[in-house]
N, C-alpha and C positions, 0 to 999 in steps of 0.2 A: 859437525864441521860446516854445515850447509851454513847455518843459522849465525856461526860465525864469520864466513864469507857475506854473508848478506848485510853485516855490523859493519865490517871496512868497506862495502861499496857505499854502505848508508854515509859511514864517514868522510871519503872522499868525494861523495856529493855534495858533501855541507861545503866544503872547502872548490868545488867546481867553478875553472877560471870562466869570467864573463867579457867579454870582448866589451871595447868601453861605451859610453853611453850613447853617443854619435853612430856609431855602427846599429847598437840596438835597431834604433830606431829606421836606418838605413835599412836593413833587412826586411824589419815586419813592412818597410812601407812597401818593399819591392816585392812582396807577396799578395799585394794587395790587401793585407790583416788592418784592420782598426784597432785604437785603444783596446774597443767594448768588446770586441771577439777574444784577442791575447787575454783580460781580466776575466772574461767568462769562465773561458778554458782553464785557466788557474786557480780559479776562486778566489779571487782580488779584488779590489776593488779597483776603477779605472784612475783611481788619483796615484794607487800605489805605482800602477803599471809607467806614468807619468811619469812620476818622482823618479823610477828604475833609469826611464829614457834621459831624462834631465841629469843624473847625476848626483842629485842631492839624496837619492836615499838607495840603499844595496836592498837587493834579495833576501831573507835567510831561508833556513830548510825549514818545510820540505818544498818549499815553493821554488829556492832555489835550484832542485834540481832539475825540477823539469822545466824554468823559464831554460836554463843552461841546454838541455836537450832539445828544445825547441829552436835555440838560436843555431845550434850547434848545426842542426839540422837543415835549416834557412841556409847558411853559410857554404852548407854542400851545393846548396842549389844556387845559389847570388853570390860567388868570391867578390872579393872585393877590386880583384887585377881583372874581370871580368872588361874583355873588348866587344863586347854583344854591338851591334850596332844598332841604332834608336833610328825607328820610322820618319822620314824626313817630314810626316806632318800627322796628328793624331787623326784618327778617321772621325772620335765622337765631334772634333769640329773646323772638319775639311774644308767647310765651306760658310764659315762664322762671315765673313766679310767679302761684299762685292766692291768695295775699295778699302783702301788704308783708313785707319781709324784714326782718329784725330787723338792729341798727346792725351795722355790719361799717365796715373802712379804705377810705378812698377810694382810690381806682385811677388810674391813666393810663397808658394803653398807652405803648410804646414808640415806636412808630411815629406820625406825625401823620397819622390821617387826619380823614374826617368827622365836626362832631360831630355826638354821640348826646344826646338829652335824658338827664336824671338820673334819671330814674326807670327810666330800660331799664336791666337788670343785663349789661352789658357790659363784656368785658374781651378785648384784641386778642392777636393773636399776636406776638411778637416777632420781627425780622425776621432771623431764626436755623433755619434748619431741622430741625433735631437737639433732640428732647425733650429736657429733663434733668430730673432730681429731679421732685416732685410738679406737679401741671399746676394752673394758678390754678383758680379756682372755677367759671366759664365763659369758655371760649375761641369765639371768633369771629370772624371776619374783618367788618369792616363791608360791608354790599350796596352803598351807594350810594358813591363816588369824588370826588364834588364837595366844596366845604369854601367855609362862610362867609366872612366879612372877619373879621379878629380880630387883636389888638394882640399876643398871645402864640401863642409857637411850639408851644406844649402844647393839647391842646384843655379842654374844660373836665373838669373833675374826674369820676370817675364811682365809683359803690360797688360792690363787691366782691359777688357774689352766693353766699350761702349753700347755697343749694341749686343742684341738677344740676352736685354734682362728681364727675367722672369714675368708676365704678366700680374699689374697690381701695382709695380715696385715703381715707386718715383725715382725719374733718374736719377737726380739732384741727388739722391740718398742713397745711389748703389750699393755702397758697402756697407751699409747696417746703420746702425744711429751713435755706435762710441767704438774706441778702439783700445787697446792697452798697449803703451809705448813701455817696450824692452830695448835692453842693447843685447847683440848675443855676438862674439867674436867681432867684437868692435864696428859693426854694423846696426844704425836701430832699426829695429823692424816696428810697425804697428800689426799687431794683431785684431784683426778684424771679427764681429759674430758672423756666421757661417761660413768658417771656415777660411779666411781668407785673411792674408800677409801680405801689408806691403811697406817696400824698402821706403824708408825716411831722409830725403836727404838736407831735412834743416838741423845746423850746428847749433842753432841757440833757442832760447822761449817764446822769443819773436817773430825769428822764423817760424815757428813750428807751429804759432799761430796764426801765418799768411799761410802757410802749408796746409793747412787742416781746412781753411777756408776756400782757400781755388783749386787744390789738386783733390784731397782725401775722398771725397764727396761721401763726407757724414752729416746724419742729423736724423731725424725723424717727421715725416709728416704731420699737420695738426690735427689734434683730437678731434676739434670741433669747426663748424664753417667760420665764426667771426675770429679762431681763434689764431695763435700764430703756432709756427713750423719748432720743430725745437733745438735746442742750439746743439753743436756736434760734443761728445764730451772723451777725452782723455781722460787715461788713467794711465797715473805713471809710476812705475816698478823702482825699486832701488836703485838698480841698475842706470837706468832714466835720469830721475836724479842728479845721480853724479854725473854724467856725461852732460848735463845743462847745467851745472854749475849747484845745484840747488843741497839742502843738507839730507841725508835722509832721516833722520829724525829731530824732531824740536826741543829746543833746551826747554827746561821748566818756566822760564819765564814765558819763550813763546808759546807755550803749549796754554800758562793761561790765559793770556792774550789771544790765543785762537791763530796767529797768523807770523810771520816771518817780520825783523822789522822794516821801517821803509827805508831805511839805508842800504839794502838787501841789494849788491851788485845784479842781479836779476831783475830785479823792480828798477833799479836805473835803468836797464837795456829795453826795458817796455816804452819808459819816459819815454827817453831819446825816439824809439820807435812811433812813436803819439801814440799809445796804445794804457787805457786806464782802467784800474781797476776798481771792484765796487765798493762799498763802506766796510767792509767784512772784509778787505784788503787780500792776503797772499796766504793763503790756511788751507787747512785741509781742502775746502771744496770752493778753490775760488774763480771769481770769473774775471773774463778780460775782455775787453772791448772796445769799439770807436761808435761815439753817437749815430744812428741809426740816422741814414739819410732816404726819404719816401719811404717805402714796405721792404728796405732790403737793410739785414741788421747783419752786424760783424761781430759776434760774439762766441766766445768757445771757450768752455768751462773745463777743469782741471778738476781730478780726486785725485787726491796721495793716500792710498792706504797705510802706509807708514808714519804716515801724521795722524791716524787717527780714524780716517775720512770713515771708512768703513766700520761701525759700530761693531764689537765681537757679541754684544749682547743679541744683533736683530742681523749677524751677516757670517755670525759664527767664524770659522778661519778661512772664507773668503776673501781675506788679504794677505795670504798667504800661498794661496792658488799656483801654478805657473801660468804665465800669459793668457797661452791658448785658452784654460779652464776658465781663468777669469771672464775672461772674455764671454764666455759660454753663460756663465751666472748671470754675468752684468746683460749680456743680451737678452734672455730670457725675459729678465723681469723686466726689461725697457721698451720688449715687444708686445708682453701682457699687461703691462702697468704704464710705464712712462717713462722717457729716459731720467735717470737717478736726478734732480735738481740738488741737492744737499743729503743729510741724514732722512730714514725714512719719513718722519717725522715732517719734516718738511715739503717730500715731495708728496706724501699726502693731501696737505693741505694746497699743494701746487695743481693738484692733479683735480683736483676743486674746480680750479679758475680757470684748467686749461680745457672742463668740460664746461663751462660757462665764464667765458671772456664777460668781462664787465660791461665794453660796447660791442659795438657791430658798424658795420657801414650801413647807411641810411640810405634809401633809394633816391636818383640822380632827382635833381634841382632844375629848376627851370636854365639853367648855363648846363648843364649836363652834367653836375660835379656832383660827387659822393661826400656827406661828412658822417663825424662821430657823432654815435649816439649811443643811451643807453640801449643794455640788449635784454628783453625779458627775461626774469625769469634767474636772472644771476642775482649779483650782492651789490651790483653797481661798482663806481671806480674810488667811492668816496668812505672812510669809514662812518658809522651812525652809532652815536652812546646809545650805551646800554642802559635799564632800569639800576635806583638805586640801588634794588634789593637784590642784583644780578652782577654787580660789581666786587669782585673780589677786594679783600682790606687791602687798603692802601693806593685805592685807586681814587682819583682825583677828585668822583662826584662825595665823596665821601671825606677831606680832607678838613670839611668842618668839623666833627666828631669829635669828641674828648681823646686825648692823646691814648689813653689803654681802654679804651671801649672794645668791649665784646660783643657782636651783635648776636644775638639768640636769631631761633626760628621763625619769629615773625618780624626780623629786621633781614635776615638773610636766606636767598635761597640756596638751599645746600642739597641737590643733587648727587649722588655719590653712588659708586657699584656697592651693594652688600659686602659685609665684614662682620657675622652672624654663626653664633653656634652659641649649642647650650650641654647641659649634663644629659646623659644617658639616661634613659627609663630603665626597670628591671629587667623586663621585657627585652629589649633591645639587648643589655647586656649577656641575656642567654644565647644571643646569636653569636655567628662565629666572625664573621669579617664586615668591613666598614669597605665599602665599595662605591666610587668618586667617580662620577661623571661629568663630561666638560661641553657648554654647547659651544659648537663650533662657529667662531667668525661672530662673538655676540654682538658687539655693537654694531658690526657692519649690518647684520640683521635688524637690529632696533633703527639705525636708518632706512631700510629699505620702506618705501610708499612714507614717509614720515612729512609730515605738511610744517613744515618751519617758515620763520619769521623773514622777510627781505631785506623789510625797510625799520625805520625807527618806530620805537613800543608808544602806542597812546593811552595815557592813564586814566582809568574808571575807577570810579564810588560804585559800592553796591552794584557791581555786574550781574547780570546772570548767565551763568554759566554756559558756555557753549563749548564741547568739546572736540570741535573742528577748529578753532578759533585758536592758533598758539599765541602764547606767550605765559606770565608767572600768575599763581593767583592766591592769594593772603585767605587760607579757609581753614575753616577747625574741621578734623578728620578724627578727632578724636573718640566718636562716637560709633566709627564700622568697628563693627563685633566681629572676629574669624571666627567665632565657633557658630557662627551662623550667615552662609553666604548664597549671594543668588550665584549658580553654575548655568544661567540659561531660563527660556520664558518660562514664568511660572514654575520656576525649578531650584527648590532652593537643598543645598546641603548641612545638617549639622556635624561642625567637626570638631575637634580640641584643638582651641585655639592658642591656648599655648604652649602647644609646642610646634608653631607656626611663627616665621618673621613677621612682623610686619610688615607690609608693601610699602609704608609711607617714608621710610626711615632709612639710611644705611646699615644702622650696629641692628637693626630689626626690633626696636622699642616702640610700643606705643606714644603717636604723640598726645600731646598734655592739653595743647590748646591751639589756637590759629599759630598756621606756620606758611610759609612759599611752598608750594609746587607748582611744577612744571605740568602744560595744560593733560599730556598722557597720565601722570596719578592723578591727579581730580578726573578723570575721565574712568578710572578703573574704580574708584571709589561710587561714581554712581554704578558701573557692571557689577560691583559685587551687591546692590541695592539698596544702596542707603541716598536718600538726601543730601547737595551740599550746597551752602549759602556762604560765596564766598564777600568780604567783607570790601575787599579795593581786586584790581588787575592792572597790572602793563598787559596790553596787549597787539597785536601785530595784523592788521588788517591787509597788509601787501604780503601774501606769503604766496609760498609753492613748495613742490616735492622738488626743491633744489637739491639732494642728494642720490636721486636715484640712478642717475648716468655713473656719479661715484661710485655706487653700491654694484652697480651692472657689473664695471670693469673690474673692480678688486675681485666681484663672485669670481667671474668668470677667469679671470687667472688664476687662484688660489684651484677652482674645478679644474681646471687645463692640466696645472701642476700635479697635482694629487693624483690624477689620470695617468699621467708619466710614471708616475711613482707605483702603477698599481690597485690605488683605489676610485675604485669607479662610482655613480651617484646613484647606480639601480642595484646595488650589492642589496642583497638578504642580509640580513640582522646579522646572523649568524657567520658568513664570509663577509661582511663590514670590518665585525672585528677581528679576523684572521688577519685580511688585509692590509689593516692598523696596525698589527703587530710587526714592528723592526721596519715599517716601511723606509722609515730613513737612511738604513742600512746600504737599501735597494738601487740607491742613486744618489748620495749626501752632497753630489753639488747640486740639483736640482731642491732635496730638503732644504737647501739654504735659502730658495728660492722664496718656497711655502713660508718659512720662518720671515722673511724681509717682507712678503704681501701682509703677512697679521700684523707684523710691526708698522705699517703703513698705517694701517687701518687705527691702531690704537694712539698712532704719534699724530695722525693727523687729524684726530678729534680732540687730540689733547692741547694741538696748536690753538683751536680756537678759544684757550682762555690761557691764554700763554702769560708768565707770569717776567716781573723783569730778570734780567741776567746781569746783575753786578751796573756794569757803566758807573759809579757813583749815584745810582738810583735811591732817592728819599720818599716816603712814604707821603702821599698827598701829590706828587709827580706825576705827570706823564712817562712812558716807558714806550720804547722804539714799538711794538707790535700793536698800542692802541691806534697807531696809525697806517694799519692795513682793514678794509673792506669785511676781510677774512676774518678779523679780531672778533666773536658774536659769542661771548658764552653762553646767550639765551639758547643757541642751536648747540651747544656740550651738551647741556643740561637736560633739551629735551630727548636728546639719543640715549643720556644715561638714564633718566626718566621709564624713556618706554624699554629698552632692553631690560631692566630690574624688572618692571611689570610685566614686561613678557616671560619670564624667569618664572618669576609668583603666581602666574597663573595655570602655569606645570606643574609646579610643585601643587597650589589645590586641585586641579582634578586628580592629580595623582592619589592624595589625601584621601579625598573621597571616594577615589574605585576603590584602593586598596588598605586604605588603612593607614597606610608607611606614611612617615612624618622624618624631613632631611633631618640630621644631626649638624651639619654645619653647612654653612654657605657662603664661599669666597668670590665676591667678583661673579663668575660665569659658570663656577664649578661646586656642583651642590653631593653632599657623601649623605651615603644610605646605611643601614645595619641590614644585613642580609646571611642568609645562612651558605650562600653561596661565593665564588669569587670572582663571575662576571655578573654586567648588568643586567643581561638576561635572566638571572634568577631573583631580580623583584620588579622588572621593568614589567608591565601585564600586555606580554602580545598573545594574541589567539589567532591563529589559522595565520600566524607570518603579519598580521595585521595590527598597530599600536593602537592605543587608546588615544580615541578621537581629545585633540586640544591637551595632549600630555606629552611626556616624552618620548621622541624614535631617534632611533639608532641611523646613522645617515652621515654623510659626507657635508651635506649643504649648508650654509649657514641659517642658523637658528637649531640643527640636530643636533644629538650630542653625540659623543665616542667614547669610549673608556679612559678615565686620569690615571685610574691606581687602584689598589686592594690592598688595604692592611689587614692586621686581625685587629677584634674587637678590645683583645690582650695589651695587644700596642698602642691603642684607641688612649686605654686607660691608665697604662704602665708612662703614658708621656704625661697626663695630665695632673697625675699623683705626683711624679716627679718635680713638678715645676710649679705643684702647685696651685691648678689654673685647671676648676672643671669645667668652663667655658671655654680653653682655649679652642682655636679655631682649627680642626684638625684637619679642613680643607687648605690648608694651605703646605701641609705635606703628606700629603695622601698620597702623593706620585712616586714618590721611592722610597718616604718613611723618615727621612731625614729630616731631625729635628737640630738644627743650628741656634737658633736665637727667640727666646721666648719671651715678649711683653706682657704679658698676663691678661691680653686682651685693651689693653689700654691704646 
């Protein structure tokens, strides 16, 4: 009988009433509870717990019964006809102000708790754990937990205090560097990072752009001394939208046109306003602005995740966040990277120039005056042609050529990540699983300490060779032998070479005869000890490590984040990949974070050989990016360059300790035959210690982590199938899913 007594309370559980959303949240805040504690305690995740509060998503069983018991519970303790009476002023900040503060934007926490009279300068924490971006003006938790009667779920308005912010914090930027504009009961609020709301009170886009600019006080400090400050950036919810007149989604036409058009009753309201926008007009991520008058600029940028703004490939359902969360992402990466400029891809290549402004001010003049100059060490403000052989088809140097000319290897240089695999041995096929490892953060690594080009390439006959010296070099390579390589002085290894890529190549093919590369392969071509005599060079006499401050910041957010997550950079091999295992789980808006820094890294290397986008673009043309600074594929080429090489030179010592020979090789992620199903069962560590210049297991960019583990069965049951014993089985080694097969073409 017990057992069925125990079915109908299970029952009545599933069906247990939950007071409505607004309440929820009223209760946990007047317990003082966070998101992260209520998701702990339940085993949820903190978005679920969110989504409960917001309305948009219900409870089920079994979680439903005890989020129900727990409110239930609260409710005893905080009615909602409660007359408790609230301390006439918080003790955490009794004594915030020895006069009245000067106006600033009105505030309201995130959380509902007690209110505060107006005159106390309080501002709550958001019920977020994890700082991000700049910290409001004062943070507090309120003392007292009780809460009056009151017809709104918000409490009442409170102001921003100017003074006692946080030491470090520019004022100018009190509240973080972006905000997400919501409406919630016909109120917009901006949601600020760390935790902080404040009430909005412009009707239209114009407003909302003097609003943002003299009251909001967003933006971000400059990265660098000659660099500039950065602009404040909005992001605006559906919701937002509609209340400024705007659509929340774009027709097909706009969407491929990128922007709204300029008949667009909003885009008149700018006009009228003198207020202009830039060539890339009213779209996803647009900017607005008045010509900048001395060092002080008016400009404030706009995302619509709804239009797109937010890539789902590199930002996952970060656009579909609520506010506060949003907020939380977007602060994050804005605190550790930069505030968002466009897709990541872009601010990549932003985050470039805002760590090497192109000038600088020049020291005073005999009048005392400062001018512009160049600033060492950047790309300058001008762009500079590239070599022919470095020119992608259809770019201008190149518009004399025969209309279907194909340029081979020693007309073009063709730098590319590996796209390499072959058939099994028999050997191999008696092992049991195909195990895929990934190095982490590869090209951000192949940038780090890399000496690239500044200025324009000067061309040599018969060079010799210098491999400190970048730029492309016309050499035949064809004659390194892998089955015999120097590993070090006087140290040479014999291995089977084929069943080794080639270093010189993408598909991993020996080349034939003189071809371009980039100065790090002819540089690895003398390490493995052979001779090279190359025949011409473009080469780059003005150069420097111009990426290493890029390289700094991305590590060091990418290590920060992962940190958060769990995986720390001194992990043992062994809890590395425990670690690794579900850490996304752990905290998925912060994974999304990790996910938008790699995407950074890969879009903004790829900006610099950017190719054109439509415009009515003809081939022999110029196209809108050859005329950025920024445009150098000579600097693509040598990151993909030495990242491949740093690759290849894993893979042979690995060769030579042990024997093992990759089966395929994608990009950055190279798959092993192993009789085991982690990489520790052919990785060669002794005593916790990897093999010196081979692969370790590691968080940092240039280690690797685990991709995947098939079986061997599956290796060869896909490639039977499809027909294709080369195909490339690193490219689904990570779940095993085979979608769409080229036969390696």
């Amino acid at each position: 009988m017990s057992e069925l007594f125990d079915a109908v309370d299970a029952l009545l559980a599933s069906r247990a009433t939950l007071p409505p959303p607004t309440e929820r949240k009223r209760l946990r805040a007047a317990h003082g509870l966070t998101i992260e504690e209520v998701a702990t305690a339940l085993k949820v995740r903190r978005a679920t717990v969110s989504g409960w509060e917001s309305g948009k998503t219900e409870p089920r069983p079994p979680e439903r019964d005890a989020y129900a018991r727990l409110l239930d519970k609260l409710a005893e303790l905080y009615p909602a006809d409660a007359n408790a009476s609230t301390p006439a002023q918080d003790t955490a900040v009794a004594t915030t102000f020895a006069s009245a503060p000067a106006p600033a934007p009105e505030v309201r926490p995130v959380s509902t708790g007690p209110a505060v009279p107006e005159a106390t300068a309080v501002t709550t924490e958001q019920d977020i754990p994890h700082h991000t971006g700049t910290a409001p003006a004062t943070v507090s938790r309120p003392a007292s937990t009780s809460r009056p009667p009151s017809t709104s779920r918000r409490p009442a308005a409170r102001k921003a205090a100017p003074a006692n912010i946080p030491a470090g914090t520019d004022p100018r930027f009190a509240n973080g560097p972006l905000a997400v504009i919501d409406v919630e009961d016909g109120q917009v609020l901006a949601y600020c990072t760390g935790g902080l709301v404040l009430d909005v009170p412009a009707k239209s886009i114009p407003a909302l752009v003097d609003w943002t600019l003299k009251e909001a006080k967003l933006g971000q400090p400059k990265l660098s001394g000659p660099g500039k400050d950065a602009d404040p950036l909005l992001v605006l919810t559906e919701s937002a939208l509609e209340r400024y007149g705007l659509p929340t989604t774009l027709t097909d036409e706009e969407r491929l046109a990128g922007r709204i058009s300029e008949g667009h009753k909003v885009i008149k309201q700018l006009a009228r306003a003198e207020w202009k926008l830039t060539k890339r007009g009213f779209g996803p991520w647009a900017r607005i602005y008045r010509p900048a008058t001395g060092s002080e600029r008016a400009c404030v940028q706009l995302c619509i995740p709804s239009w797109n703004a937010l890539d789902t490939r590199h930002w996952g359902a970060a656009g579909e966040l609520p506010p506060a969360e949003l907020a939380r992402v977007l602060g994050v990466y804005a605190s550790r990277v930069m505030t968002p400029r466009g897709s990541t891809a872009v601010t990549g290549l932003e985050l470039m120039t805002a760590l090497h402004p192109a000038t600088r001010a020049s020291e005073p003049d005999a009048t005392g005056k400062r001018h512009s100059e160049h600033n060492p060490g950047s790309l300058g403000k001008d762009p500079v042609d590239c070599a022919p052989c470095e020119a992608p088809d259809g770019h201008p140097l190149l518009k004399d050529l025969p209309r279907f000319h194909v340029r081979g290897p020693a007309e073009k240089l063709f730098e590319e990540a590996y796209d390499w695999a072959r058939p099994m041995t028999d050997a191999e096929c008696t092992l049991r699983h195909l195990v895929g490892i990934d190095v982490n953060m590869a090209f951000a690594a192949g940038a780090n300490g890399l000496v690239v080009g500044l200025g324009a390439p000067t061309h040599v006959k018969a060079p010799v060779f210098d491999p400190k010296l970048p730029g492309s070099w016309l050499v035949d390579l064809s004659h390194v032998d892998l089955s015999r390589v120097k590993l070090g002085k006087d140290k040479w290894a014999d291995l089977d070479g084929s069943l080794l890529p080639s270093p010189f190549t993408p598909k991993g093919e020996r080349p034939e005869g003189p071809a371009w590369y980039a100065t790090p392969t002819v540089a690895y071509a003398v390490e493995l000890g052979y001779d090279v005599t190359p025949l011409e060079a473009y080469v780059r006499y003005e150069n420097g490590r111009y990426l290493d401050g890029w390289y700094n910041r991305l590590r060091d957010a990418y290590l920060a984040t992962m940190a958060d997550l769990g995986v720390d950079a001194d992990l043992s091999p062994a809890d590395f990949l425990t670690a690794m295992d579900g850490y996304r789980g752990r905290d998925p808006e912060l994974a999304i974070v990790v996910s938008a820094v790699k995407a950074t890294v890969k879009g903004g290397l790829g900006k610099l050989r950017e190719r054109p986008r439509g415009e009515g673009w003809r081939p022999g043309e110029p196209w809108r990016a050859l005329s950025r600074p920024t445009w150098r594929p000579d600097i693509r080429a040598a990151i993909i360059s030495r990242t491949r090489i740093n690759l290849h030179r894993k893979i042979v010592k690995h060769a030579a300790f042990t024997g093992q020979y990759p089966i395929a090789v994608l990009s950055d992620c190279v798959v092993y035959a192993a009789d085991g199903t982690s990489p520790l069962d052919f990785l060669p560590y002794r005593d916790g210690k990897p093999l010196p210049g081979g692969f370790k297991l590691g968080i940092n960019p240039g280690l690797v982590k685990h991709e995947g583990t098939q079986s061997v069965l599956w290796g060869e049951e896909v490639r039977e199938r499809f027909n294709a014993p080369e195909l490339n089985l690193a490219r689904y080694i990570k779940d095993g899913t085979v979608t769409d097969v080229d036969n390696g073409e």
